[in-house]
N, C-alpha and C positions, 0 to 999 in steps of 0.2 A: 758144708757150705759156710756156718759161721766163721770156722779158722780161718778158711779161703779167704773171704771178705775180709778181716782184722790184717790176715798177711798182706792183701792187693793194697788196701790203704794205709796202711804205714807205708809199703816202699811208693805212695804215690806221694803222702806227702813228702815223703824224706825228698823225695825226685825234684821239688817246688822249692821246700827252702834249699836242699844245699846249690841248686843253681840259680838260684837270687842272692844267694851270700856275701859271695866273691869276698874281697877284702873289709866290707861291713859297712865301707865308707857311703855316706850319702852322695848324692851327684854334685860335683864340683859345678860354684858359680860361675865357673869361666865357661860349664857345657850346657849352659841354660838354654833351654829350648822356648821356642817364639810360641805365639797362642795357636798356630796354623799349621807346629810342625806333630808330626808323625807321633814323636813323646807322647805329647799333652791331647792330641787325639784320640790312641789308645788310650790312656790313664783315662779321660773323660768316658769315652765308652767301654770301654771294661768293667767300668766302676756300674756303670747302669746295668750293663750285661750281668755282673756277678750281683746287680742286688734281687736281680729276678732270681737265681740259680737259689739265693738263700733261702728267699719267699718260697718256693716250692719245697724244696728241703722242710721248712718247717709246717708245710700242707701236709704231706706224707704223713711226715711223723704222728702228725695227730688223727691222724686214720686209721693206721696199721699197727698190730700186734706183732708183724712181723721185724724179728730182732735184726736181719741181715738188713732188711730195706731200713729200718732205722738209726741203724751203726750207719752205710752209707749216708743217707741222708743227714745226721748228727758231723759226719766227717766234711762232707760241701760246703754247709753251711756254715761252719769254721773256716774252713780252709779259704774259702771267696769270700766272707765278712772280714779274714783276714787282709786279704790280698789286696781288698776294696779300700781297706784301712789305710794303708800303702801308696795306691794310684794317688787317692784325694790326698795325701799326706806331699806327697811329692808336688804339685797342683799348688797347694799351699807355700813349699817350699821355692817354688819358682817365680811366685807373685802369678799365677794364671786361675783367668773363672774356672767355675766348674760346669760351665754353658760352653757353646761353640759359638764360633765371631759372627759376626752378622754373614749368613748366604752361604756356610755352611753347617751340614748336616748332620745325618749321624752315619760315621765311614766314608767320609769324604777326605778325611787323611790316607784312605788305600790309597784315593786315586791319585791324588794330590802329591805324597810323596813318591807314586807308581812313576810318574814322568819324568823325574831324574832318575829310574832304575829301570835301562831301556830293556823293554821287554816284560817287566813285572806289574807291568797298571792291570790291577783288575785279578792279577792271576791266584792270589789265594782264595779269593771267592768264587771262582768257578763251582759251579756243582751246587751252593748256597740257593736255597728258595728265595727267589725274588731279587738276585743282588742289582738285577741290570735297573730296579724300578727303586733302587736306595733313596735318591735325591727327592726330597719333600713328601716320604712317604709315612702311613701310620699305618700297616697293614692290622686292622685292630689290633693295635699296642705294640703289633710285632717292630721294634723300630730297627732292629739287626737279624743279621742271619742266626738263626736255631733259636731267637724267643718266641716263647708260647705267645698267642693271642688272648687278648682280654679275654674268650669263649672257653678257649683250652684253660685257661685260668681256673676259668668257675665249675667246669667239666670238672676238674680237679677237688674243686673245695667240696663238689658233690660227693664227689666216689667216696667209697667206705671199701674196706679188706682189702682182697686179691687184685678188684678191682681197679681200685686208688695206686697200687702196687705198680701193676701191668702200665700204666698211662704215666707215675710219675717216671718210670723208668726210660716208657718212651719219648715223652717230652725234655728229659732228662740227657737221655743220647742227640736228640738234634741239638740242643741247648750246648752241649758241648763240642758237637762237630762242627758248628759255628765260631764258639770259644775257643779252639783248636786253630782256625781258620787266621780270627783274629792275632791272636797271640803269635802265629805265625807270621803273619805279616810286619807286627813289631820286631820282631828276632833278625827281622830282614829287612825293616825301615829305618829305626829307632838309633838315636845316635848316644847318648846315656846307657852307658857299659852296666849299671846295678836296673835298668829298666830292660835291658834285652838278656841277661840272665834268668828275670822272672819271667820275662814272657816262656822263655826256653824251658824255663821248667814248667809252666803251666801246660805246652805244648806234652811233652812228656807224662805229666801227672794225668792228666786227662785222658789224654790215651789208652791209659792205663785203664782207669775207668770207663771206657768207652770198652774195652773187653768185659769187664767182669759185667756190666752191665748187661752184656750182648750175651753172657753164661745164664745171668740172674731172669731175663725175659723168658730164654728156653727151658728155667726150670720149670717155669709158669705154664708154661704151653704158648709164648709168644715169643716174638720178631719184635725187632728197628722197624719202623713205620718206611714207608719206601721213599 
């Protein structure tokens, strides 16, 4: 199982940077995105989405003995503190907050860019807990599709061993079929050719882990939460 996990994570991260690469160039001023567009959206919530992904990552670690859940976990946390590094960096680079404009929310860029792309308003969230209730919602803490809740949070900072294990894995899997979701929908909104790269490779990277994850549960004697 350790080899396993070392192989799954390298090709997921190799999967993230080499299709954020591209030519290395930063986004050209002439393809500056507005505070309202699809970009600066994604960047804005992904950046929040990946800083929960880290926070759990290092719950885990400080739980468990176990060296496979902690190479994964040691791997996320990198990899989305990276990524995170990145979104706000870009955000930076375009003179844009790191807030949303007044009266919208958090995923309000699906929908928002969904209406010039007839047919796609709404469609990558399908399946996402709670997505139709996105607009002014705080599902304890949950502000996007697959973050834990303030509850599941501290569920977490309880658990100790197998247990801590089994829950970060599961909160772990929705957290990322949400992240999945999202990043897909940049791949498909987003007009900055080094911003829909990364997303494409997160979609990929993720994935990825979204199997070994679904292996690492049934060694346990556990399932994806339904």
């Amino acid at each position: 199982m350790g080899s396993a996990v070392a192989l799954a994570l390298l090709f997921a991260g190799a999967a993230t940077v080499a299709s954020a690469r591209g030519d290395g160039a930063p986004p050209a001023a002439s393809r500056t995105p507005t505070a309202r567009s699809a970009d600066a959206g994604f960047a804005r919530d992904m950046a929040v989405h990946h800083q929960q992904a880290v926070e759990m990552s290092f719950l885990v670690r400080d739980v468990t003995r176990d060296e496979d859940v902690r190479r994964l976990a040691y791997d996320i946390a990198q990899t989305q503190a990276n990524q995170r590094g990145m979104l706000l960096g870009w955000l930076d680079l375009w003179e844009l907050p790191k807030t949303a404009p007044d009266g919208q929310g958090p995923m309000a860029w699906m929908e928002e860019a969904g209406d010039s792309h007839s047919g796609h308003s709404g469609h990558d969230m399908h399946g996402m807990d709670g997505t139709a209730e996105m607009d002014g919602m705080d599902r304890d803490g949950a502000l996007m599709p697959g973050m834990a809740t303030r509850t599941e949070l501290a569920r977490l900072r309880a658990a100790r061993g197998k247990q801590a294990e089994i829950l970060f894995l599961q909160l772990m899997t929705d957290h990322h079929k949400g992240g999945v979701a999202m990043a897909r929908g940049c791949a498909e909104r987003c007009t900055v050719p080094v911003e829909k790269r990364l997303a494409q490779g997160m979609v990929e990277a993720q994935r990825s882990e979204l199997d070994l994850m679904a292996d690492m549960l049934e060694a346990r004697g556990a399932a994806p939460r339904s």
